[in-house]
N, C-alpha and C positions, 0 to 999 in steps of 0.2 A: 542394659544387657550388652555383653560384651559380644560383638561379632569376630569371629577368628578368620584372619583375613587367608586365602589362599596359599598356599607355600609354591615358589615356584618351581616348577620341575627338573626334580637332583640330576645333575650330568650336564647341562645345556652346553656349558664350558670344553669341556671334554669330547662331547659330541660335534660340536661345533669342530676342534678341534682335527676330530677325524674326519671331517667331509674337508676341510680344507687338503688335509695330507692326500686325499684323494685326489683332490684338486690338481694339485701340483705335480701325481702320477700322471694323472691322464692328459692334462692341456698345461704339460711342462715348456711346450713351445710358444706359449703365450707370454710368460713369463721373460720381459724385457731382459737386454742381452745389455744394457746400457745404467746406470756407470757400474764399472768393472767386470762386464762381461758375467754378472747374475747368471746371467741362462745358462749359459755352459758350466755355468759353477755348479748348479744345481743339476746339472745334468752328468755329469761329470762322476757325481755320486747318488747318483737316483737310484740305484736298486737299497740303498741301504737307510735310504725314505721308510721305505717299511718296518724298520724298528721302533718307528714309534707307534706306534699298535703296537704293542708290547705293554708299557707304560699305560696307556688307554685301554686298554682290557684288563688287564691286572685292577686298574679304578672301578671298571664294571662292577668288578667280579667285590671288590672290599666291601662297596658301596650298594653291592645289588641295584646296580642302574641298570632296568630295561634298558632304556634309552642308548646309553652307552655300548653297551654289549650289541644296541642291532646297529648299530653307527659304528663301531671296528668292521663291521661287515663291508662296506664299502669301500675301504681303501687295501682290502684284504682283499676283495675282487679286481679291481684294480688292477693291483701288483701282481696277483697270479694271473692276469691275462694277457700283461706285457712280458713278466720275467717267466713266467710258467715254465715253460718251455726248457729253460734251460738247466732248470734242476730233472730234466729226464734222460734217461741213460742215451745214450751215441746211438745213432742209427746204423742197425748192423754195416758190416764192414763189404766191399761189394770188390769182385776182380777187377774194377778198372779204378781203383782208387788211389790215389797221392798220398805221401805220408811228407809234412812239413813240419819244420822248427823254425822260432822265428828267438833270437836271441837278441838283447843288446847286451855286449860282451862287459861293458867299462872299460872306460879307457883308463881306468887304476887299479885294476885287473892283477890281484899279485902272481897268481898263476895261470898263466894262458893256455900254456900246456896243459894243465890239468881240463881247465876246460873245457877245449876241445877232447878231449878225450870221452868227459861224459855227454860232450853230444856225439861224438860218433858211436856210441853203444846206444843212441835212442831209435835207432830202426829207423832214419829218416830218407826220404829220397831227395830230399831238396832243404839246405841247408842255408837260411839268412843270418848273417849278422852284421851287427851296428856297433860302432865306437870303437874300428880298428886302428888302429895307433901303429907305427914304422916300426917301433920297437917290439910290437906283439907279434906283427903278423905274421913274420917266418914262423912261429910257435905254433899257430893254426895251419898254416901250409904246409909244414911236414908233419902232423901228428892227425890231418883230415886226409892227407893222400891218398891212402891206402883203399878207404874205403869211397871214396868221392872223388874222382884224378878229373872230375870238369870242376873250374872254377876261375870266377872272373871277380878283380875288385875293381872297384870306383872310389877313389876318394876312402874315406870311413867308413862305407860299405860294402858288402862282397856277398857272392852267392858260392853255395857248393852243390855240388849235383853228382848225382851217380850216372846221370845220363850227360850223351854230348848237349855243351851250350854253343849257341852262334848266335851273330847279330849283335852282339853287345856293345854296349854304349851307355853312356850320362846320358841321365835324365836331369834338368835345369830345374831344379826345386827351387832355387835362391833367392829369399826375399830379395826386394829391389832395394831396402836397406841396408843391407850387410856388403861390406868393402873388402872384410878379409877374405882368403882365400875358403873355400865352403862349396865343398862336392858330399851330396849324398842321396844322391838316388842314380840307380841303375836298372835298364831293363835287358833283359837276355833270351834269348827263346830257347825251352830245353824240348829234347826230340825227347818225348817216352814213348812207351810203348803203343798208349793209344791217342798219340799224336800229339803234335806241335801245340807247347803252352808256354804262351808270353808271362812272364815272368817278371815284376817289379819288386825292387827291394828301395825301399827309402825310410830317411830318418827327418822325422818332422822337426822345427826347431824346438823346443823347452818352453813352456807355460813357469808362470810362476805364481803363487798363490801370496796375497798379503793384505794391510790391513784396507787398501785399496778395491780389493777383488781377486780377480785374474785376469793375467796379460797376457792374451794369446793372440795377440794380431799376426804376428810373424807369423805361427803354427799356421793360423786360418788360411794367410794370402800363400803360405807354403802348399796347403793340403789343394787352396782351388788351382796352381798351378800341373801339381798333380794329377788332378782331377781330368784337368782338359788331355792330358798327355795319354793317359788310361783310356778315355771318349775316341782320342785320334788311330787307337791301336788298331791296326789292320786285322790282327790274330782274331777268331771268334774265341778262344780260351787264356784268360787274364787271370795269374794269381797274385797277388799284393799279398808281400812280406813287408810287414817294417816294426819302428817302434813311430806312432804317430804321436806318442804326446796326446792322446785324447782316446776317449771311450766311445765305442761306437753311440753312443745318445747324446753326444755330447754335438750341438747342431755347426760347429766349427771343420766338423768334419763331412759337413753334407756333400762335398764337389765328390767325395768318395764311396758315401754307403749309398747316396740316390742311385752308382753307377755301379757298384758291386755287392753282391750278396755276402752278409755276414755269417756267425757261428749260428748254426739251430739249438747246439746242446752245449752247456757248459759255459760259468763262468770267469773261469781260469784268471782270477784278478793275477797280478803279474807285477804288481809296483807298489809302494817298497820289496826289494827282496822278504826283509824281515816283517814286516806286517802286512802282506799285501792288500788292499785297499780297493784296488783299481786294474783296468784292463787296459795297457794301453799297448802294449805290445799284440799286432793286430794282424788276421789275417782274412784277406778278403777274396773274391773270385767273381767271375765273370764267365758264362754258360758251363757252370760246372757248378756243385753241390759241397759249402761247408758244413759236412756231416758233426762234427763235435770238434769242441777242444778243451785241452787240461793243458796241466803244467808240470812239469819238470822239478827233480829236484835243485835245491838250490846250486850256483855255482859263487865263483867267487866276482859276482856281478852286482849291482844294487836292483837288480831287473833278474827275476825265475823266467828261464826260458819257457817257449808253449809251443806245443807242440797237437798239428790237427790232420785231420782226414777228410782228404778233399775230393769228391766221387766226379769224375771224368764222365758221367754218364753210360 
């Protein structure tokens, strides 16, 4: 007599697969940063982790695997309890609020002029950019006048403001690698209306992704020198504009989200212009509220500027 042996239970693969992807949301900082900076790779691009539930429910659903279908549950929990948040609308708008852009222009920028133009129609109070080149920046300096007459540059970055700035100065971001000449961060204090906010604008170095990993040592030892400089600031109100080269989950950046509050609402990926992908263009703060951020239409930049609403309390 023939005994018909057990069949094992359809999905294990699949299922397996989804508590892993879970995995990897939730205790993404487990996950070794060593060789090629893994971790940050993976973090780098952790909200779009969650397309694979996609693929593994769709199998549920062909295959009618119980199994499957309650195992996309968990990395679907997951992902809505870290990213949630940011697919809900801006927290209304409040009388003591900041209106910021934060741009990095290119520095092969065919039209400067232009650009600046569609950032000064974005209704901002405080205007960062990055990758200002000798040749561009008169083009920003008389086409932001009008409506922004404070404004300081450092090196390849500059700030614009509708309010007086003072205090300004370089900030020493410079890997202790780098020999050529290399300015890019500055801080400013602008007087608004409901009072004095320290103001950083910096450009972190460039990551680069290959069959290695990603090289982001400069970025890192750039962002903790940052970091410290942010920590030392006298002001109780700190906003960081830059382009960081990293996503806020990305743990390269920790000397800066440990110390400043990120977006609540909105993902406003920002890199490549044409497929954007990623957030790296960042804006942070310090006893102050970033209410939301979106993004801009395209300019002639490889970076969509972003622009957010920062509540003064």
């Amino acid at each position: 007599m023939d005994i018909a042996k057990p069949r094992p239970t359809r999905g294990r693969v699949p299922a397996a697969l989804a508590a892993l992807t879970a995995g990897l949301l939730a205790f993404h900082g487990a996950v070794p940063n060593t060789p090629g900076r893994v971790g940050s790779l993976l973090e780098s691009f952790l909200p779009w982790l969650g397309l694979a539930v996609v693929p593994l429910f769709l199998y549920g659903l062909v295959r009618r695997s119980p199994v499957v279908l309650v195992a996309v549950l968990l990395p679907v929990a997951v992902w809505t309890r870290h990213f949630g948040d940011l697919l809900l609308p801006a927290d209304p708008a409040g009388p003591r609020d900041l209106v910021v852009v934060q741009h990095n222009v290119s520095d092969e920028n065919p039209d400067p002029a232009d650009t600046a133009r569609a950032l000064a129609g974005s209704g901002a109070d405080l205007i960062a950019l990055e990758e200002l080149v000798p040749d561009a920046l008169p083009s920003y300096e008389r086409v932001l006048a009008a409506r922004y007459p404070h404004h300081v540059v450092r090196g390849t970055v500059g700030l614009w403001s509708r309010y007086p700035l003072s205090g300004a100065r370089t900030v020493d971001i410079k890997p202790a690698g780098l020999t050529e000449p290399w300015s890019r961060g500055l801080r400013a204090v602008a007087a608004t209306p409901h009072g004095e906010v320290a103001v950083y604008v910096a450009h972190l170095p460039s990551v680069r992704i290959g069959p290695r990993g990603m090289t982001s040592a400069r970025r890192d030892e750039s962002a903790g020198r940052l970091g410290r400089e942010v920590a030392a600031e006298p002001l109780e109100r700190v906003v960081l504009l830059g382009d960081l080269n990293g996503t806020v989950d990305d743990r390269g950046l920790e000397p800066l989200t440990s110390r400043l509050e990120v977006p609540r609402r909105g993902f406003a990926f920002s890199f490549p212009a044409g497929l954007p992908l990623v957030r790296i263009d960042q804006v942070m703060a310090r006893s102050a509220t970033v209410r939301g951020i979106d993004t801009l239409p395209a300019t002639g930049s490889d970076h969509l500027p972003v622009r957010a609403r920062i509540g003064l309390g």
